[in-house]
C-alpha positions as a Markdown table, in Angstrom:
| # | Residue | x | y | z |
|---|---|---|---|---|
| 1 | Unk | -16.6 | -11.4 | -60.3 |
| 2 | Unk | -18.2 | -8.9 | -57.8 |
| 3 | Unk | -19.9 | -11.8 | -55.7 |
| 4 | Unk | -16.1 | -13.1 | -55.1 |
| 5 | Unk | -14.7 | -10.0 | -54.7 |
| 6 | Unk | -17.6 | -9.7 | -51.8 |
| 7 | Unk | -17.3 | -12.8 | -50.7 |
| 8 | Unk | -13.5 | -12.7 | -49.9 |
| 9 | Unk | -14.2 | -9.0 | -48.3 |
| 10 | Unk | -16.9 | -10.7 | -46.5 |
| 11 | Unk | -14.3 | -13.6 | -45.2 |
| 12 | Unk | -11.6 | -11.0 | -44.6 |
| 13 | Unk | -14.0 | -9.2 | -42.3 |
| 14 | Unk | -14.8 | -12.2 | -40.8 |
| 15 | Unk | -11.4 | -13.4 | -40.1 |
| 16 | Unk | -10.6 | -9.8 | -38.7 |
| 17 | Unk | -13.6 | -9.7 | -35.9 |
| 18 | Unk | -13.2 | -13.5 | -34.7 |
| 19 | Unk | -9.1 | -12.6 | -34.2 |
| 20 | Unk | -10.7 | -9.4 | -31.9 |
| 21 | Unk | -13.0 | -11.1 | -30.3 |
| 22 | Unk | -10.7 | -14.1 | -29.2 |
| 23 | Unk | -8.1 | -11.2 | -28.3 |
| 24 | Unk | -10.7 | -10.0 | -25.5 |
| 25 | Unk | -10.9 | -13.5 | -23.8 |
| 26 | Unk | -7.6 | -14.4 | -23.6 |
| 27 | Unk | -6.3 | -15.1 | -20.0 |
| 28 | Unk | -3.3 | -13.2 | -18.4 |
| 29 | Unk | 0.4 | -14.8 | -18.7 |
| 30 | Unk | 0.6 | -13.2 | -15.0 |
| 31 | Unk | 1.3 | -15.7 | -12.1 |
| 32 | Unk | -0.2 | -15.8 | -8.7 |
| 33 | Unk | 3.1 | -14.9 | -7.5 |
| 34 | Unk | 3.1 | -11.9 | -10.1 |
| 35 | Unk | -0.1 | -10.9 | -8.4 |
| 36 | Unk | 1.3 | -11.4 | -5.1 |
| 37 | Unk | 4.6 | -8.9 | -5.9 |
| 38 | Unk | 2.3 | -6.2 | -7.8 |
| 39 | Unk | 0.4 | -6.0 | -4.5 |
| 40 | Unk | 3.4 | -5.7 | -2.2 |
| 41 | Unk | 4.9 | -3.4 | -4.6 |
| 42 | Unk | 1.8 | -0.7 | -4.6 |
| 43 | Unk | 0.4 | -0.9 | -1.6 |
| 44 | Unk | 2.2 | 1.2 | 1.8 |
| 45 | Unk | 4.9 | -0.5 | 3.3 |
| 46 | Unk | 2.9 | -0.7 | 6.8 |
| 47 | Unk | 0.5 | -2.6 | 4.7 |
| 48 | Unk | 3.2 | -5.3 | 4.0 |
| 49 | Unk | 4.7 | -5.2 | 7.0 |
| 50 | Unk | 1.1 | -6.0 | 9.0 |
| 51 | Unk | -1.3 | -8.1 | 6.1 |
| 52 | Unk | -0.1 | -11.6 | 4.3 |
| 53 | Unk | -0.3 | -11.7 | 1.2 |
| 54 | Unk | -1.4 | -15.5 | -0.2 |
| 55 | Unk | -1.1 | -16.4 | -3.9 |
| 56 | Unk | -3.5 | -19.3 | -5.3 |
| 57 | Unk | -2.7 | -21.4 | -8.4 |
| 58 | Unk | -2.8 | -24.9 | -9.0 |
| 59 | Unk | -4.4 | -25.5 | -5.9 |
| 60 | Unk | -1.7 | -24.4 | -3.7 |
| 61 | Unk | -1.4 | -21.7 | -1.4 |
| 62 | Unk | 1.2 | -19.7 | -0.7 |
| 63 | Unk | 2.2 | -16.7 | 1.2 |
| 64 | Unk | 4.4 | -13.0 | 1.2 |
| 65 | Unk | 4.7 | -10.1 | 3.0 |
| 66 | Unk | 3.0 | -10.0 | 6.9 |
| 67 | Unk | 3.5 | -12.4 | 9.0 |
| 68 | Unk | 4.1 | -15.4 | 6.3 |
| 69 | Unk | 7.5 | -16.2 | 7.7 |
| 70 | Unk | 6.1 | -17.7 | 10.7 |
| 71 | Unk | 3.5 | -20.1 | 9.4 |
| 72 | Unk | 4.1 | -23.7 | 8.5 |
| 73 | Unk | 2.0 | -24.9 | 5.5 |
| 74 | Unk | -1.2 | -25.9 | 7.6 |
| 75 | Unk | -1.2 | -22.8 | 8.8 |
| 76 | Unk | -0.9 | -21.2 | 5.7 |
| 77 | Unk | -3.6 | -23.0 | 3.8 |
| 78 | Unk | -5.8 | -22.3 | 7.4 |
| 79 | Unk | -5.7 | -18.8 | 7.1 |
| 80 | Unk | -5.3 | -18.8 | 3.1 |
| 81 | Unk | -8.8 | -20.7 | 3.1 |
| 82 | Unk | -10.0 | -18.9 | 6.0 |
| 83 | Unk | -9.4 | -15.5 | 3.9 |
| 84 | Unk | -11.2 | -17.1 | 0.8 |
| 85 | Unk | -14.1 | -17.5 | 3.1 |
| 86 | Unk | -14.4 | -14.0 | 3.6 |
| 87 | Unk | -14.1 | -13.3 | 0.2 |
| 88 | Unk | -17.0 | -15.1 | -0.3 |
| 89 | Unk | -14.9 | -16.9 | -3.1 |
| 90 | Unk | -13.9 | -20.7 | -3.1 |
| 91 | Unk | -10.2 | -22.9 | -5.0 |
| 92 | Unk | -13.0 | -23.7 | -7.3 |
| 93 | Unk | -14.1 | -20.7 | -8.5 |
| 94 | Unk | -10.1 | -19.3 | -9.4 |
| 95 | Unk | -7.8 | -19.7 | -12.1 |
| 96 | Unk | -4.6 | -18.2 | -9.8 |
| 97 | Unk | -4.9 | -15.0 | -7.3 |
| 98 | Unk | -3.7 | -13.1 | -4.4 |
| 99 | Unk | -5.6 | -11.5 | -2.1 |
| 100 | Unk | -4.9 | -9.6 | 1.5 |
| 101 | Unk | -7.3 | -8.8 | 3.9 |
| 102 | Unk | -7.9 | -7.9 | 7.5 |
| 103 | Unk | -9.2 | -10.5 | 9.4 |
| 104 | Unk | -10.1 | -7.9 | 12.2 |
| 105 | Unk | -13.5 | -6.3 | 12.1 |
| 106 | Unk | -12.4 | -3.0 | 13.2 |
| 107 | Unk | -10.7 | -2.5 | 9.7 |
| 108 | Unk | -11.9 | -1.9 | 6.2 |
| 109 | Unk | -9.0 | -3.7 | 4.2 |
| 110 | Unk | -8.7 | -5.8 | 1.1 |
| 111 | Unk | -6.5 | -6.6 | -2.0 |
| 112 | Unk | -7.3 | -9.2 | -4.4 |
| 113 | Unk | -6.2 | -9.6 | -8.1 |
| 114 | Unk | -8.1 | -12.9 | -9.2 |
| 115 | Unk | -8.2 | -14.9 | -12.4 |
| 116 | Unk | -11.5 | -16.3 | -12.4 |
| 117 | Unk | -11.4 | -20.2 | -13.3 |
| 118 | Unk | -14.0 | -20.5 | -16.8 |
| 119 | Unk | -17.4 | -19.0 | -16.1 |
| 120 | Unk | -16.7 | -18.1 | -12.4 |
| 121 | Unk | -16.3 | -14.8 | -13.5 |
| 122 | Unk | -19.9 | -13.5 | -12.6 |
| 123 | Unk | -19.3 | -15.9 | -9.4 |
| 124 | Unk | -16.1 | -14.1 | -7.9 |
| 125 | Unk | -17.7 | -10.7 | -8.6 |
| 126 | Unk | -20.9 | -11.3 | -6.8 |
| 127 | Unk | -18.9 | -12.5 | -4.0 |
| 128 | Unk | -16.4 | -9.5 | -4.1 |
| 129 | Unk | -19.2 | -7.3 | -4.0 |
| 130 | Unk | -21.1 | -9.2 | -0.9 |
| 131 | Unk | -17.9 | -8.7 | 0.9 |
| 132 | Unk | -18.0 | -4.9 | -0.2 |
| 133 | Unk | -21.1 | -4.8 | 1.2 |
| 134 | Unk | -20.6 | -7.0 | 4.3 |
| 135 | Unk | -17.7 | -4.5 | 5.0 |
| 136 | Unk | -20.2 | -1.3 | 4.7 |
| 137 | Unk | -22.8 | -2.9 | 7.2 |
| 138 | Unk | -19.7 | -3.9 | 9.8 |
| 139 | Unk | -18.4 | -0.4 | 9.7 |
| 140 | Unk | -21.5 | 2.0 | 9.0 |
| 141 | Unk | -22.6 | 2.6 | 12.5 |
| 142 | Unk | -19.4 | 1.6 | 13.7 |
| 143 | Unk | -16.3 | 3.3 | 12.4 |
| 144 | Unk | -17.0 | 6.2 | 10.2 |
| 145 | Unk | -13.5 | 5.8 | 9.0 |
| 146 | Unk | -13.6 | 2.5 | 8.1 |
| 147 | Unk | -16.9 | 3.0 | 6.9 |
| 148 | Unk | -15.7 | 5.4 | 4.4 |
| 149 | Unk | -13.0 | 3.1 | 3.1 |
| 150 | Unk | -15.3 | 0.5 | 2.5 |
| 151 | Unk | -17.7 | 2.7 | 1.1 |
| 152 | Unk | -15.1 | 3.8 | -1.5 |
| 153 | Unk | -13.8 | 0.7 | -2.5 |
| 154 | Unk | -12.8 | -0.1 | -6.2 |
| 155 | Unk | -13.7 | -3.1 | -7.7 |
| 156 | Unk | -13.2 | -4.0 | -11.8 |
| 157 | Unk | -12.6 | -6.8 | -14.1 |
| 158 | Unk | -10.0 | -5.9 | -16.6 |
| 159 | Unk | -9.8 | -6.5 | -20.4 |
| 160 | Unk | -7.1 | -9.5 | -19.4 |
| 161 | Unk | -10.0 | -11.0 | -17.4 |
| 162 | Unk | -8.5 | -10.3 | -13.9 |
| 163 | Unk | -11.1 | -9.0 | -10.9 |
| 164 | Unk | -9.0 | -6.2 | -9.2 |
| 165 | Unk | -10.3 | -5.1 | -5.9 |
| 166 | Unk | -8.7 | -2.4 | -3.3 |
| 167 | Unk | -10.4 | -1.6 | -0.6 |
| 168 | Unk | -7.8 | 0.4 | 1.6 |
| 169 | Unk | -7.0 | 4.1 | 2.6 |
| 170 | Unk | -5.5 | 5.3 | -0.8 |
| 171 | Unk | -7.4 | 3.2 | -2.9 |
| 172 | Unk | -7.5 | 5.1 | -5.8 |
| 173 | Unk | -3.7 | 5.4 | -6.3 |
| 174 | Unk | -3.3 | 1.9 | -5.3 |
| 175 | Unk | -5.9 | 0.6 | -7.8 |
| 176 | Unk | -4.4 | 2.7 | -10.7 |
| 177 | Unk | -1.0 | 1.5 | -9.7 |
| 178 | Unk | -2.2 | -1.9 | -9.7 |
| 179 | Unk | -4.3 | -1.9 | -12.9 |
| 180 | Unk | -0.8 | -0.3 | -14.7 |
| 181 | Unk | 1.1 | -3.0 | -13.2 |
| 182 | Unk | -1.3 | -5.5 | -15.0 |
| 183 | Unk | -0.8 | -4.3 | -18.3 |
């Protein structure tokens, strides 16, 4: 009688811990164009008025805030791709995202919220962090400024799985307002 009255603790136990650990890799029911709006919506209006946002899922781009009313769709997936690039981050490698960043070197700026595609995650944080770095080395001699934006940039995968990254003057409101927004 005890060895079944451990054995069916033992299962219950068992049951409990697999249900938690399968809790932890689930993927966010977010949207790119969820991501999109929770960047829009936390960042400073000059911000929207100045970078695109582009969304990524399913293989398409597409495009908010900025200056995305005036591009067709070549141009869009151009400068989407283009963007990616800088990133360091390929379609491949992502599940959905949005991302904005300066495509000027005289600025320290970029948003991304990105749902790694399965076992990119490691992938899209390496890359992430290159363009961290990549954005030091531009601006370290350069712009102290800018410099110091880059140098401050936050950069976390969440327990949904997302990679959030805000590299921008305010970053640390931004980021906490995004990271909420995500929950």
């Amino acid at each position: 009688m005890k060895r079944f009255i451990a054995l069916v603790l033992f299962a219950t136990l068992s049951i409990g811990f697999t249900g938690c650990g399968a809790s932890n890799n689930a993927t966010s029911s977010f949207t790119a164009a969820d991501y999109a709006s929770i960047i829009t919506e936390n960042r400073h209006q000059s911000d929207n008025d100045v970078y695109t946002v582009f969304a990524l899922e399913n293989g398409t781009f597409t495009t908010t805030s900025g200056v995305s009313s005036e591009l067709d769709s070549d141009a869009i997936n151009q400068q989407a791709q283009l963007t990616l690039d800088m990133l360091g981050c390929q379609p491949d490698d992502i599940e959905k995202a949005a991302f904005s960043v300066s495509l000027m070197n005289i600025k320290s700026y970029g948003i991304a919220i990105i749902q790694p595609a399965a076992g990119k995650s490691d992938a899209v944080k390496q890359a992430l962090t290159t363009f961290i770095e990549s954005q030091k080395a531009s601006q370290e001699n350069y712009l102290a400024e800018q410099y110091a934006i880059a140098k401050a940039s936050r950069l976390e995968t969440l327990k949904s799985g997302e990679i959030v990254l805000v590299m921008c003057a305010d970053q640390d409101t931004i980021f906490h307002n995004i990271k909420n927004a995500l929950k």
